[in-house]
C-alpha positions in Angstrom: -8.6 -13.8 -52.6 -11.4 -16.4 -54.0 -14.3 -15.7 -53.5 -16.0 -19.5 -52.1 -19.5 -19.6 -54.7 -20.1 -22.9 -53.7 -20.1 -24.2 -50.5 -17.1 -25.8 -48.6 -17.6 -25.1 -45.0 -20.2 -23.8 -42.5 -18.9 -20.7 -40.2 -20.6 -19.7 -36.9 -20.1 -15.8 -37.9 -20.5 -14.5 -41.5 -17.1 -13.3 -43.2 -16.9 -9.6 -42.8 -16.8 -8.6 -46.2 -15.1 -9.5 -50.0 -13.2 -7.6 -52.1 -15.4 -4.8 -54.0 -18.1 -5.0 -51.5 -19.7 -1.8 -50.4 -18.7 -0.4 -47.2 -21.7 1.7 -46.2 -24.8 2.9 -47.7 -23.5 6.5 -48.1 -24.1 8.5 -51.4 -21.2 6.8 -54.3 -21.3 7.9 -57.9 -20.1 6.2 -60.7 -17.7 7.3 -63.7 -19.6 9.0 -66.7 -19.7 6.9 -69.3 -20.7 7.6 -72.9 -22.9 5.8 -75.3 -22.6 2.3 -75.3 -21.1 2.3 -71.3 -17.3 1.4 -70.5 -15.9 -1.9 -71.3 -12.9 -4.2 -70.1 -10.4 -4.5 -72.2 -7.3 -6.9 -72.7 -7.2 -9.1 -70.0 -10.0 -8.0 -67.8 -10.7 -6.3 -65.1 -10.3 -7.8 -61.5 -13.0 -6.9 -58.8 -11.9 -5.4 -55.7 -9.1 -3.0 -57.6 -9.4 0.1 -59.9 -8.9 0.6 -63.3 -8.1 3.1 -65.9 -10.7 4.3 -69.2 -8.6 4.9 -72.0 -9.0 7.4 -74.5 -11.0 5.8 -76.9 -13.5 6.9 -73.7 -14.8 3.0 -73.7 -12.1 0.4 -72.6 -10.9 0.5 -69.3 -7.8 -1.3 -68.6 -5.8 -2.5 -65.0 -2.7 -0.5 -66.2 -2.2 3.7 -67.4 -0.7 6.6 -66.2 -3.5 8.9 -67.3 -7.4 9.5 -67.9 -9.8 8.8 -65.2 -9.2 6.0 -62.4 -12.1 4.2 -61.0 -13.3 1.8 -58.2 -14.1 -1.9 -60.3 -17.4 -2.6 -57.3 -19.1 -6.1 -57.0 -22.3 -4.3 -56.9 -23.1 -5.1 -60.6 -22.2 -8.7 -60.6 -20.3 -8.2 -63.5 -17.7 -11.1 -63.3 -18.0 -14.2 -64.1 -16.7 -18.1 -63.2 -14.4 -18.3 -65.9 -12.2 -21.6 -65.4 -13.5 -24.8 -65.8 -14.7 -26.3 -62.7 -13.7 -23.4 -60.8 -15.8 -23.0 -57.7 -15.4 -18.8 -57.7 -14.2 -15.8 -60.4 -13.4 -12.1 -60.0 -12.4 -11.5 -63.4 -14.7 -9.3 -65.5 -13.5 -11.0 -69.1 -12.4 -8.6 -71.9 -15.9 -7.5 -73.9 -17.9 -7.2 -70.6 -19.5 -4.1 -69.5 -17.8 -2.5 -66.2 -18.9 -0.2 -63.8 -16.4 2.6 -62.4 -16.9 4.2 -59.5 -15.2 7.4 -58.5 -16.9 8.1 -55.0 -18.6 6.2 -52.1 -17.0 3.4 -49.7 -15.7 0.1 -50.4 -13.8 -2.5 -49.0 -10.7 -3.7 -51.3 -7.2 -5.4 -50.2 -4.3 -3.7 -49.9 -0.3 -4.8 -50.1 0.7 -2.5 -47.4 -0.3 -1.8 -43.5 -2.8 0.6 -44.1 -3.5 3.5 -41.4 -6.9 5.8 -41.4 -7.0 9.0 -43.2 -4.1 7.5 -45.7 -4.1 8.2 -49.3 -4.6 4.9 -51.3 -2.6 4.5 -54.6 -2.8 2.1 -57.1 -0.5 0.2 -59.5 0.2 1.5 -63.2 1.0 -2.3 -64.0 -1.0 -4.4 -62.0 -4.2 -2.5 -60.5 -2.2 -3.6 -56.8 -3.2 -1.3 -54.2 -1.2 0.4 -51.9 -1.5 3.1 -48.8 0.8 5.9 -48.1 1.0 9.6 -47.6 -0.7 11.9 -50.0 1.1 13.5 -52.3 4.0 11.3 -52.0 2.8 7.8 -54.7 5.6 5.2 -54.6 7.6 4.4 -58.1 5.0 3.3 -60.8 1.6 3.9 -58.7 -0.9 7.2 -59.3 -2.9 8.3 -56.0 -6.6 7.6 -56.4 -9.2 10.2 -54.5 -10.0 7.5 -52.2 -8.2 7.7 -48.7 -7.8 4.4 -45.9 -11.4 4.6 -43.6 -9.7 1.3 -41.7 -6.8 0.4 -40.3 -5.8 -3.2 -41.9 -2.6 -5.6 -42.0 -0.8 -5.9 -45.4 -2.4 -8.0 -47.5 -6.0 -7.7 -45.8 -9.3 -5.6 -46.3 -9.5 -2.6 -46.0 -12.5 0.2 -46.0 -11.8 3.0 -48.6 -13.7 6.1 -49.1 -13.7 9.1 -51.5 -14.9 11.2 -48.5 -12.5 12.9 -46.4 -11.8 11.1 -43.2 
């Protein structure tokens, strides 16, 4: 989902929320970083998903299968309009710092129907997110500490939220 930078149309209500967006102003914490702070690596980091810091403790990366998952939040402001004449940009280029977080609520989009209380898991490959029953990750995702705080269609938002429901 784009997110409209410029624009295009006039709404009589604002849109709910984007991708990334904090859900609520309860406490969140972020993933310790060392000196220098964490970094995207190879082809960037998309807002809105989670990502993976590898074990050079710096790069994080969209794909992995071990070391520390974290939330990629808008908060920070961190990507940038990348594509000429492009009118909006989630990517956070390769080189750019990137903020992790591993606790608080946010909004991100999911490819399932997503149920409250649900255990959200996320993509080895891709940085996709899915919902499902704890315990049980499909083939090729690893469950996050984040579980469903709204009920959404496939392919919609969805609150998340590292506390328990």
């Amino acid at each position: 989902m784009a997110i409209a930078s410029f624009q295009t149309a006039i709404n009589y209500q604002p849109g709910n929320a984007v991708a990334g967006d904090f859900a609520s102003n309860n406490p969140r914490s972020t993933v310790l970083a060392g000196p220098g702070g964490l970094v995207a690596g190879t082809g960037g980091l998309t807002v809105g998903t989670f990502g993976w810091v590898q074990t050079d403790g710096v790069t994080v990366l969209a794909t992995g299968t071990t070391g520390t998952i974290g939330f990629v939040a808008r908060q920070d402001m961190e990507a940038l309009i990348t594509v000429y004449l492009d009118g909006s940009g989630n990517l956070i280029p390769a080189g750019m710092q990137v903020t992790l977080y591993n606790g608080g609520d946010f909004f991100c989009s999911t490819t399932t129907a997503a149920t409250v209380g649900q255990a959200v898991f996320v993509s080895q490959t891709t940085g996709a997110i899915q919902t499902g029953t704890a315990g049980a990750p499909p083939t090729g995702y690893s469950q996050t500490t984040f579980v469903v705080a709204s009920a959404a269609a496939a392919n919609t938002l969805m609150k998340i939220s590292s506390a328990s429901i």
